[in-house]
C-alpha positions, -999 to +999 in steps of 0.1 A: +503+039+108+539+024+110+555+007+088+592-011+092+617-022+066+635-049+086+609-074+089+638-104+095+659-085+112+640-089+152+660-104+175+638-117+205+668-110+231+668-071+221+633-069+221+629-083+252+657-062+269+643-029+255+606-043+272+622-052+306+636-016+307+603-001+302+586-019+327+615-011+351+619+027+343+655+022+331+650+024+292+663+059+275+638+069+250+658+105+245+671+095+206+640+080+192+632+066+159+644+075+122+629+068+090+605+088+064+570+107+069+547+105+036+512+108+036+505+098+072+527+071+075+556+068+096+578+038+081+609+030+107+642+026+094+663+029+131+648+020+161+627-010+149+637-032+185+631-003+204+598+003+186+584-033+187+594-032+225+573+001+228+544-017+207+540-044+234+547-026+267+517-006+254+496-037+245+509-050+277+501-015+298+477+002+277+502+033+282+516+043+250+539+069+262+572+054+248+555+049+213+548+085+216+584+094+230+602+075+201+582+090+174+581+126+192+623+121+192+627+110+164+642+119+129+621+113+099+621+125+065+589+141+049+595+121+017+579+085+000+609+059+009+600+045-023+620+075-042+651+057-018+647+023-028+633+008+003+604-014+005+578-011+036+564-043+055+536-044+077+553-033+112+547-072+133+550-074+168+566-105+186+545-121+214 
């Protein structure tokens, strides 16, 4: 699953930007995501526009190939963000 700590922090605009770049083969997926690993859990602490973009291209496409590329690039910590004194939200997706 995937969790993110900005739940307030989605900006429709960037979203939809990162989205129209998928669907016209221009968006760089080559730095990924960052956050923390712990017990199956991926929760996203950088890359949460870029991540909710990738959410609905897929749910748009059915091809989940940037989800994949921005978790496969990215930089997470094997460690419970709870021991850094974040908090976790469901990850939502704007529609």
């Amino acid at each position: 699953s995937i969790l993110s700590l900005y739940l307030s922090a989605f900006l429709f605009f960037v979203v939809t930007l990162y989205l129209e770049q998928m669907r016209n083969g221009t968006f760089s997926d080559k730095s990924g995501a960052a956050g923390f690993y712990h017990k199956g859990t991926r929760t996203i602490t950088d890359g949460n526009h870029r991540i909710n973009a990738a959410i609905k291209y897929y749910l748009s496409t059915g091809n989940d190939k940037f989800i994949s590329s921005l978790l496969n690039n990215g930089n997470f910590i094997i460690n419970n963000p709870i021991n850094y004194g974040y908090k976790s939200y469901k990850f939502p997706v704007i529609r």
